[in-house]
VOKOL-368240 format. One record per residue (C-alpha): residue number from 1; residue in one letter; x, y, z. Coordinates in pm, 1 decimal. Example, Ala and Ser with C-alpha at 12.3 -4.5 7.8 and 13.67 -1.06 7.14 Angstrom:
// residues 2
     k   r          X          Y          Z
     1   a     1230.0     -450.0      780.0
     2   s     1367.0     -106.0      714.0
// end
This chain:
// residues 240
     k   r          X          Y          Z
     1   x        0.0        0.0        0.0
     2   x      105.2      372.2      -43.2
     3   x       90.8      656.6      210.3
     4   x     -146.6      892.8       13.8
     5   x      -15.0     1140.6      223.2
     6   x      330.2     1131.0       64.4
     7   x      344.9     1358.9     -243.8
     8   x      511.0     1172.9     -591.0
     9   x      684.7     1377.6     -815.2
    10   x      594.0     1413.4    -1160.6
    11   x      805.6     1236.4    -1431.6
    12   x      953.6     1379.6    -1763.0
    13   x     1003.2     1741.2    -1803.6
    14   x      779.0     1855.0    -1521.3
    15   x      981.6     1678.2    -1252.7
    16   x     1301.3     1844.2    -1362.1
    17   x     1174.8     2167.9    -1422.7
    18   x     1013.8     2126.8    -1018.8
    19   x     1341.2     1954.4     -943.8
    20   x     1515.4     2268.5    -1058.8
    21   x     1329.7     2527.0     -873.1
    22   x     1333.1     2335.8     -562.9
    23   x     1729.3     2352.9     -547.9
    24   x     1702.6     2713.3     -645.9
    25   x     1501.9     2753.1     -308.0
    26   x     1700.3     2486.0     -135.1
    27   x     2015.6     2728.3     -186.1
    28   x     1810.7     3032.1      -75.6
    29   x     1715.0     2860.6      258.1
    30   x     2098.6     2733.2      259.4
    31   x     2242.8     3042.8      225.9
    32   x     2046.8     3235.5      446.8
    33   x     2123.6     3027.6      727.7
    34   x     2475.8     3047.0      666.4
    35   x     2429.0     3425.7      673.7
    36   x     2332.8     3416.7     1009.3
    37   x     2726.7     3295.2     1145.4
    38   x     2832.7     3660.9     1105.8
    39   x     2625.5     3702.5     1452.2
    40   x     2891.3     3481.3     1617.4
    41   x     3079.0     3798.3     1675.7
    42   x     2854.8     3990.5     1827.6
    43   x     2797.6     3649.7     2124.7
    44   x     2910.6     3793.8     2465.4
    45   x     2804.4     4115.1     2385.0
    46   x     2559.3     4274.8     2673.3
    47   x     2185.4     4208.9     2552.5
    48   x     2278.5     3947.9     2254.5
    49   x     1999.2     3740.1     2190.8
    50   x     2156.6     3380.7     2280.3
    51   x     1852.7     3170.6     2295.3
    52   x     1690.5     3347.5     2004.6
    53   x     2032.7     3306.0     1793.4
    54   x     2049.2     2896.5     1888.5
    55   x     1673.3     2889.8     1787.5
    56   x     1749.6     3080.5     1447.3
    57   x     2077.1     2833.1     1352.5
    58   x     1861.4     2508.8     1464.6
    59   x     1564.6     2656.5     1225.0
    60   x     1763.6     2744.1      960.6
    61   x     1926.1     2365.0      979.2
    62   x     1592.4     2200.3      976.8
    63   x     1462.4     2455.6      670.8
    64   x     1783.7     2393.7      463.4
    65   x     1710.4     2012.0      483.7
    66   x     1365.5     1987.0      437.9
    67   x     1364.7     2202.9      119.4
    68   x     1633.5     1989.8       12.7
    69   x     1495.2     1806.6     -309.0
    70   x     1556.0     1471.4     -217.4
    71   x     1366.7     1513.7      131.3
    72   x     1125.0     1759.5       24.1
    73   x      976.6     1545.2     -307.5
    74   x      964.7     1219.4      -66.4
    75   x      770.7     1415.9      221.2
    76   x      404.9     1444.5      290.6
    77   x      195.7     1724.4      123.9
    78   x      144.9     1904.8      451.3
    79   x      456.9     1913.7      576.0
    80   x      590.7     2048.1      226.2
    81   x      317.0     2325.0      276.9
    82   x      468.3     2359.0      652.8
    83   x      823.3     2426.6      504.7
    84   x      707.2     2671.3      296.0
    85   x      488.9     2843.4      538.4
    86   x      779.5     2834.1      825.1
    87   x      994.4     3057.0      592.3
    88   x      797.4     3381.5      738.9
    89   x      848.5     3303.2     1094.8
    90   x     1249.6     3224.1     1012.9
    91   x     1252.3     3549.2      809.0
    92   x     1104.8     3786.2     1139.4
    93   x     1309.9     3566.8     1304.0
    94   x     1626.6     3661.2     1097.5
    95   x     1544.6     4025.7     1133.2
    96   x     1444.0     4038.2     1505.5
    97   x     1832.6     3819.1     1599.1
    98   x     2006.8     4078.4     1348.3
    99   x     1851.6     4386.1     1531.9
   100   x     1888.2     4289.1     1868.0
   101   x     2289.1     4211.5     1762.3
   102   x     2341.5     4495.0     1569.0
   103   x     2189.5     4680.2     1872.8
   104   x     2452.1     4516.3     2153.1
   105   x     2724.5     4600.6     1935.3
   106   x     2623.0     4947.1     1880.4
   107   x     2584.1     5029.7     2265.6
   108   x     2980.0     4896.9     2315.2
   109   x     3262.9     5184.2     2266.0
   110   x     3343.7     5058.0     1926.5
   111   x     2987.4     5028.3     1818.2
   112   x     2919.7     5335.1     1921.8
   113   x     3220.7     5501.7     1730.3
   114   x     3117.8     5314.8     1400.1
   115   x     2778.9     5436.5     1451.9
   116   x     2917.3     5802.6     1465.9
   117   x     3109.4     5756.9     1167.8
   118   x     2852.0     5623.4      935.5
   119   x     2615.0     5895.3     1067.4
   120   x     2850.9     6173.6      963.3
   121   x     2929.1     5973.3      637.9
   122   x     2523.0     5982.5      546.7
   123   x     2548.6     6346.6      649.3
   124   x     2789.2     6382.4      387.2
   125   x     2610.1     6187.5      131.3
   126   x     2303.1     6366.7      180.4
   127   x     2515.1     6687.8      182.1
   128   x     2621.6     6585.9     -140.1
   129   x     2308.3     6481.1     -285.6
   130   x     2100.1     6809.5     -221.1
   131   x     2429.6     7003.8     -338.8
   132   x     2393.2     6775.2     -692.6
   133   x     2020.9     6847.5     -642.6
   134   x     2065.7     7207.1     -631.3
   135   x     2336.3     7225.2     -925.1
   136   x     2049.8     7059.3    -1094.4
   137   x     1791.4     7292.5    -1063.3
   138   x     1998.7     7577.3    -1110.2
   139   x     2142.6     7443.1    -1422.2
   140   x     1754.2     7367.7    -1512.4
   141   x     1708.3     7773.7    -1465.7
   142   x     1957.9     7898.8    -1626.7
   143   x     1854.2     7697.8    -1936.3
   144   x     1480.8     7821.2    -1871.7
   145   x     1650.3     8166.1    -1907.5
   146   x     1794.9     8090.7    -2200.0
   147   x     1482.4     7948.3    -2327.6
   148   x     1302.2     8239.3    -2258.3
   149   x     1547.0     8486.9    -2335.9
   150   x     1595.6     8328.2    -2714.5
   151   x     1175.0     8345.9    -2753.9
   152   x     1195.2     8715.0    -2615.6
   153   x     1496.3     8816.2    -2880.4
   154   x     1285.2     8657.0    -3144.3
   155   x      969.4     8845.3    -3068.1
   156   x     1138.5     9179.4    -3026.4
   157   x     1293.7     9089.3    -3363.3
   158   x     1003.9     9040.6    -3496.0
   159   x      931.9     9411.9    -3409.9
   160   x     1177.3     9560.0    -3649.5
   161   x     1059.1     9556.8    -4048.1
   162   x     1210.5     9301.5    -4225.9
   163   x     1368.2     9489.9    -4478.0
   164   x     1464.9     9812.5    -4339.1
   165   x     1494.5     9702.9    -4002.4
   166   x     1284.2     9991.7    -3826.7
   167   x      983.2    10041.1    -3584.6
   168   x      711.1    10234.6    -3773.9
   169   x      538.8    10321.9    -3412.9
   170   x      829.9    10421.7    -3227.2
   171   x      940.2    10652.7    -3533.3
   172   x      521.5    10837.0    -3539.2
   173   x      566.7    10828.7    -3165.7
   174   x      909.6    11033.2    -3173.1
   175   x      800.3    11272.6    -3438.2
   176   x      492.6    11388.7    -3271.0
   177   x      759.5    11526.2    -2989.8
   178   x      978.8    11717.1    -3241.1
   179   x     1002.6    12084.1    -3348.4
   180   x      972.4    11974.4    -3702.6
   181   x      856.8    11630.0    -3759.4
   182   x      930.7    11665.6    -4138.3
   183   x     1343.5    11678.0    -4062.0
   184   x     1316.0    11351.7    -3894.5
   185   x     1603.5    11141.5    -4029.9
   186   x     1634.2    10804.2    -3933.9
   187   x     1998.9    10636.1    -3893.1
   188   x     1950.0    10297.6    -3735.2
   189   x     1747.4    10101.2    -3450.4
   190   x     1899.7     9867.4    -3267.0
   191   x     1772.9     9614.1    -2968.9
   192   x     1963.7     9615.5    -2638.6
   193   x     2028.8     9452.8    -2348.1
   194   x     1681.2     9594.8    -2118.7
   195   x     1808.2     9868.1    -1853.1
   196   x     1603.6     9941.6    -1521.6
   197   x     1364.0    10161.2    -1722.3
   198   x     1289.7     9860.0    -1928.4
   199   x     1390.4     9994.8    -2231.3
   200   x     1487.6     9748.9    -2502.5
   201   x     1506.2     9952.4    -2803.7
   202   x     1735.1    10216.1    -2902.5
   203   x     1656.2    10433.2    -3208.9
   204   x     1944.8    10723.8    -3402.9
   205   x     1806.7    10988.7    -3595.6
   206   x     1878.2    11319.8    -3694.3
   207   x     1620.0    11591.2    -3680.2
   208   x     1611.1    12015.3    -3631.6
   209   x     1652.2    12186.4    -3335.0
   210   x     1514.8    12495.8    -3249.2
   211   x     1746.2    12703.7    -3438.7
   212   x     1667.4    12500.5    -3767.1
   213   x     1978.5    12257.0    -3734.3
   214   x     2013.4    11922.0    -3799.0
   215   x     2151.5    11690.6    -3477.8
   216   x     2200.6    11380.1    -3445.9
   217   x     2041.3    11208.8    -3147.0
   218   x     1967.5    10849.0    -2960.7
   219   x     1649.0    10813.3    -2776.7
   220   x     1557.7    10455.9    -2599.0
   221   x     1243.1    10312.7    -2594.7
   222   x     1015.5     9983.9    -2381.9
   223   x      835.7     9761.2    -2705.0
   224   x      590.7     9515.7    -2570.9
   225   x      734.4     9242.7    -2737.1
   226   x      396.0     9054.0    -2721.1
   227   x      233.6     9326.1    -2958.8
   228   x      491.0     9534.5    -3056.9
   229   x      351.3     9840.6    -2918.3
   230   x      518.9    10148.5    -2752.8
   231   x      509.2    10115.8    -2414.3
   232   x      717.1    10384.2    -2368.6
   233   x      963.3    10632.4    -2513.6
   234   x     1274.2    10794.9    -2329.2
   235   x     1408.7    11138.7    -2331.4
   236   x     1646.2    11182.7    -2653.9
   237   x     2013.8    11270.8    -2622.6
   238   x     2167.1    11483.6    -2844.1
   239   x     2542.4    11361.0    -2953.2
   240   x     2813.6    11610.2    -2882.2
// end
């Protein structure tokens, strides 16, 4: 008779493809286990977890061999289930013997002096990260600026006539100012670099003063560079 609680592993492919990934979790267990002998240095320390640390090597013994896949295909369903499901309690188990170690080692004079060092090394680290951070978002601005500066060059370019390169407004609104709007002369307008009045347009001309002679003269100027209107239009000065 057979123990119909004994689980029989498939044959052809499927058995070696379960085979396969029961070794892969055989060596999981395994290894994890074997993980746990770097706590053997930590044993003497005040508030090491002794019995805890005896429990976790016995459990991880017992896990390693049961998920081996010569035991495990030749045990009974539930206890194949029970291996599986005892990997959680060996896991908080793992992380509650590693904590408690840690913790012992960290309350001697050396632990406490590592612990000091690798909090100012993450205080460097994190020094250095919002410093990249902040190189970031400056860099991120200054290309925003030059973003927007290159669209507001084009519209105020875009001000000018194309083939004379003038500002039809700016010239009606200077003439209306003059002693003899028919004199006006135009040399050249030019865009500039905005000054605190705003003005981003500067315009030569020559045109009569109040004797009847011609001068030549510069006058700046604000364009909305949106609509190309005359916002605004500065005193002229006269050249010497």
């Amino acid at each position: 008779m057979t123990n119909d609680n004994t689980s029989k592993p498939p044959t052809g492919l499927g058995v070696k493809l379960l085979h396969l990934l029961q070794g892969v979790m055989f060596m999981a267990v395994l290894l994890l286990g074997i993980s746990n002998i770097i706590h053997f240095k930590y044993r003497g320390l005040d508030g090491f977890p002794e019995a805890l640390f005896w429990s976790l090597l016995g459990l991880s013994a017992v896990l390693s061999a049961s998920h081996f896949p010569a035991v495990f295909f030749r045990s009974p369903r539930k206890w194949q289930v029970g291996v599986y499901v005892a990997i959680i309690p060996f896991l908080v188990l793992m992380g509650t013997v590693g904590s408690q170690s840690v913790a012992a080692f960290h309350r001697t004079p050396e632990g406490k002096a590592e612990m000091a060092k690798q909090e100012a090394a993450d205080a460097l680290a994190a020094k250095e990260a919002e410093e990249r951070a902040a190189t970031k978002r400056v860099l991120a601005e200054a290309e925003q600026t030059r973003a927007d500066l290159a669209t507001y060059e084009e519209k105020l370019e875009g001000c000018f006539s194309s083939w004379d390169h003038r500002i039809g407004d700016l010239e009606d609104e200077l003439k209306g100012s003059l002693h003899n709007p028919d004199a006006f002369q135009h040399i050249e307008t030019l865009a500039i670099v905005t000054d605190s009045a705003g003005n981003n347009v500067a315009m030569r001309f020559r045109a009569e003063n109040g004797f009847g002679a011609l001068r030549a003269a510069t006058v700046k100027a604000r364009i909305n560079v949106n609509d190309c209107s005359v916002v605004s239009v500065g005193e002229p000065t006269v050249a010497e």
